[in-house]
N, C-alpha and C positions, 0 to 999 in steps of 0.2 A: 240151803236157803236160809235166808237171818230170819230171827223169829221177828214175831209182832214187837215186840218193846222195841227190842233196836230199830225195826223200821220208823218205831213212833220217835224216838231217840233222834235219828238221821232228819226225820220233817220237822224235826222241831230245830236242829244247827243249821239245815236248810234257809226255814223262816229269818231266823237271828240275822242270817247270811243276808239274806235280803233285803232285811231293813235298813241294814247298812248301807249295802248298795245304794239304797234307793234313795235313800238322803244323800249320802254323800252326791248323786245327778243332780237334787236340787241345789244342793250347796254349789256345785261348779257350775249349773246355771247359773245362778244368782252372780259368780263372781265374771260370769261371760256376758253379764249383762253390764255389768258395771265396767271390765275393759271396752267392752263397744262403747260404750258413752264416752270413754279415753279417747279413745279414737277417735271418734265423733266430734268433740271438742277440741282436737288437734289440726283435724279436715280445713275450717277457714285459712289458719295460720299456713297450712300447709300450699293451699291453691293460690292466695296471694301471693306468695311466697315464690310459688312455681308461676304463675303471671309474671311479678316483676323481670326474675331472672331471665323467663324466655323473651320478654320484651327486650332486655338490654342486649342479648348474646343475639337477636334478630336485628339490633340496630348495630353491634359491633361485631359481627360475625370472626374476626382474624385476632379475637383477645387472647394475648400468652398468659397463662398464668403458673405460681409457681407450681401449682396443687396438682398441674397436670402435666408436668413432666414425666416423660415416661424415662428409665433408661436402663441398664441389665441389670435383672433378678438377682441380687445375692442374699437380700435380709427380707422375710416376710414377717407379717402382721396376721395373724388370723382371730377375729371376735367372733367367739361361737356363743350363741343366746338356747340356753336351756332351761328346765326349772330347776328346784331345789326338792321337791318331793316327785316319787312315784306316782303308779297306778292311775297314768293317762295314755295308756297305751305302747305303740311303737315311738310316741311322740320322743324321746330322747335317745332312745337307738338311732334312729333314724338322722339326727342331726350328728350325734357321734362317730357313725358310719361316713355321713360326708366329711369331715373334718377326719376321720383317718385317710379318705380317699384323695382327699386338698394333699396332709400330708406328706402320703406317699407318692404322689405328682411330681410336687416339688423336691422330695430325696431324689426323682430319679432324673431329676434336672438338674441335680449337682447343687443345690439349694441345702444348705446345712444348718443356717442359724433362723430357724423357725419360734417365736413366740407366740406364746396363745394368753388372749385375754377372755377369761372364762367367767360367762353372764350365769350364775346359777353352780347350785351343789355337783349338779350333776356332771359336768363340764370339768369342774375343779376336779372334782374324784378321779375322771378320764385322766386327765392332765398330770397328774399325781404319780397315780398309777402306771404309768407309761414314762414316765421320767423327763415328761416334755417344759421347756420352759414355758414360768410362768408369770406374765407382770404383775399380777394382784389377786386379792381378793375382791369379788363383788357380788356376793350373793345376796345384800340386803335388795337389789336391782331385780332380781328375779320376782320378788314376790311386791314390792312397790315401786312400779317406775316411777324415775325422776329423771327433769328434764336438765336440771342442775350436776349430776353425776353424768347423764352422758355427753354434755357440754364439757366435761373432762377431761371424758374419756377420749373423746373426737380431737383436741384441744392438743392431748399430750400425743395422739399418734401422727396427728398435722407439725406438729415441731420435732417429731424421728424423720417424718417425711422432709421436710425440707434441711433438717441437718444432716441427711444421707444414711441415718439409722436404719431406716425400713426403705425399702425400696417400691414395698406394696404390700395392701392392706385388703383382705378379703373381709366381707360381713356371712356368716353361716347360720341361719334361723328361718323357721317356719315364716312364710306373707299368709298374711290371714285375708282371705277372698271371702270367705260367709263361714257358718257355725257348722257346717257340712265340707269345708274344703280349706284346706290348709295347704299349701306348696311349698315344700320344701326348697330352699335358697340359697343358690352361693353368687355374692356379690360383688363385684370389684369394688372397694372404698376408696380407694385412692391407688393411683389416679385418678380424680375424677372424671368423668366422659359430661363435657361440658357440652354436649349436642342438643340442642332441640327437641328432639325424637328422645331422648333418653329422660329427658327430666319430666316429673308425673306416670310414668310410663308405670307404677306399681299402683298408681290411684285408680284400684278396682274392686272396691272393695263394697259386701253387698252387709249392709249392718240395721237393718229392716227384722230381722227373726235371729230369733237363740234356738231352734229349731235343727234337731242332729238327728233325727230317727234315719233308719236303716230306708225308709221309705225317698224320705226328703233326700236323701244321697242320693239313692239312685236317679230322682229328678234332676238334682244337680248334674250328674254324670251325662246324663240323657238331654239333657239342655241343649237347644242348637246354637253354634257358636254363632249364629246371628244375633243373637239377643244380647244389644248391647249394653255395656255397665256406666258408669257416670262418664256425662259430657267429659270431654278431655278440653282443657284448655287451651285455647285460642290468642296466639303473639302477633302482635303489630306491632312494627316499629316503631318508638319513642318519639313523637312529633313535637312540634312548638308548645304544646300545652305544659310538656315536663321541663323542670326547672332542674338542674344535674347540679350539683356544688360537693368538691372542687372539679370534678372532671368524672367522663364514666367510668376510667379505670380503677379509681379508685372507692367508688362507689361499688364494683363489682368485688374490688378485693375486701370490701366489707359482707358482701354477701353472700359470699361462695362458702367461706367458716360456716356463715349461720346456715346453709342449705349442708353441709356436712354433721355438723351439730344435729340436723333436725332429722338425718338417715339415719344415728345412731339410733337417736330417741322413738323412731318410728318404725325400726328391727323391736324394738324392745318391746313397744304397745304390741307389735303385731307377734310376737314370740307369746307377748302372753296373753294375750286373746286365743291364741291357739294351743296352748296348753290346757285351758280350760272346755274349750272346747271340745279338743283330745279326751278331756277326762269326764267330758260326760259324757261322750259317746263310749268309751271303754267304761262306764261306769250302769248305763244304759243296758249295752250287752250282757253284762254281769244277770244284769236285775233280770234282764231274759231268758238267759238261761239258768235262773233260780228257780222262777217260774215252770218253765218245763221240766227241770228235775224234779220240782213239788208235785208236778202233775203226773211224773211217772213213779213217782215213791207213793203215790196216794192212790195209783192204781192197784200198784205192788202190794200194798196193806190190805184194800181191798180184798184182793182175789187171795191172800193169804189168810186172813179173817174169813174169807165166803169158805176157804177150804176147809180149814180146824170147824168153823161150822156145821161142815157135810159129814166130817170125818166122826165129830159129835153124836151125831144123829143116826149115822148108820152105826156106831158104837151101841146106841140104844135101842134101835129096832133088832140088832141082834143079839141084844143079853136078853130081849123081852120074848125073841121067837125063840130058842134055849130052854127056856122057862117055860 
């Protein structure tokens, strides 16, 4: 049995332990507070955005474009969105695992020239380490999105697509749903799926609470899937009131970029709203189970103090009956 020092020793690296923990929950609070606002301020641009386009593609339903040519798999694209630090959980296993499971898809579809465009440290090390190509570096991305670098990024993988470099481009990152639910995501990029039904189809997102206790999850989990998440957007076809200049084809070919542009940049918002989130909930549990260990290390001291105490006293009642 360890004596009393080392117990007192062990509740005191416990505490230490803890208060780290504990800050560190508020600190990725804090910064999951400030990705929802990202998001939040992205939301307008987003649903306009998705209004106009379902308006056009409702008034011209039989549009070719070049972005969504499909034709045989030989060269893929894969943008995996992770972070750059630890200790948010499974949060970066978990995307790593999908991106070896994409990979190993495609090796056994005879698919040999794979690149990876890796969002974050963690991604890049994967990539590294495994001998996989790799088009860049982009870890400044992980910790500050911009909308200006994924317009880049979107930018240079739209002109592999159309000069027959890539054939197809998957997006791999956590959709941020609330501060208790993150889903992991694999996406086709391109080709795009220019369908109705397909576009908005990820605007479900509950950004109302920073709120990740083991409790709140379980409500989340327990939630009836009746309970519905934000209006979805409603298309009507482009009447006399809109003025088209020069034609809607080419109106569309203007806006089909910026709705590819803005899938990047909103992998990105939502990879790192859910990173943080991740890492308060792993950060959360920590602090929990600090807590209980304090509580069984200070029982242990207890009844090890009450013992040496007994052991004390019966030492003295029998030198004194002796005597």
């Amino acid at each position: 049995m360890p004596s009393l020092k080392e117990i007192k020793t062990r509740i005191a690296s416990v505490n230490n332990t803890r208060k780290i923990t504990s800050a560190m929950k508020m600190v990725a609070s804090s910064k999951l507070h400030h990705a929802q606002t990202a998001i939040q301020n992205m939301l307008p641009y987003e649903n306009l955005l998705e209004h106009i386009l379902k308006s056009f593609l409702v008034t011209v339903p039989e549009i070719q474009n070049e972005f969504e040519v499909k034709r045989k798999v030989r060269h893929v694209a894969l943008v995996v969105f992770t972070s750059n630090s630890s200790l948010c959980g499974g949060f970066n296993n978990n995307v790593l695992k999908l991106l070896q499971t994409a990979i190993d898809e495609y090796t056994a579809a005879g698919v040999e020239d794979i690149v990876v465009y890796p969002i974050g440290h963690k991604a890049e090390e994967y990539a590294n380490k495994r001998g996989l190509r790799v088009a860049g570096s982009f870890l400044a991305l992980a910790d500050k999105p911009n909308a200006g670098d994924c317009a880049l990024i979107s930018q240079e993988l739209r002109e592999k697509f159309v000069d027959s470099e890539v054939d197809k481009v998957e997006l791999i990152y956590h959709h941020f749903k609330s501060a208790g639910s993150q889903i992991l995501t694999r996406k086709i990029f391109l080709p795009i799926d220019l369908s109705t039904e397909s576009i908005g189809r990820e605007n479900d997102r509950d950004l109302s609470s920073n709120v990740a206790t083991a409790k709140a999850q379980e409500y989340l989990r327990k939630r009836k899937a009746g309970e519905a998440g934000p209006a979805s957007v409603t298309a009507h076809a482009i009447n006399d009131n809109f003025i088209v200049e020069p034609d809607l084809d080419a109106v569309l070919n203007s806006l089909i970029p910026k709705e590819l542009n803005l899938q990047v940049f909103t992998a990105l918002l939502d990879s790192n709203a859910s990173e943080h989130a991740a890492r308060m909930v792993a950060m959360q549990t920590a602090t929990d189970n600090a807590d209980e260990l304090l509580r069984m290390l200070n029982l242990q001291y207890n009844k090890s103090r009450q013992q040496a105490i007994t052991s004390e006293l019966l030492d003295i009642v029998g030198g004194s009956v002796n005597n």
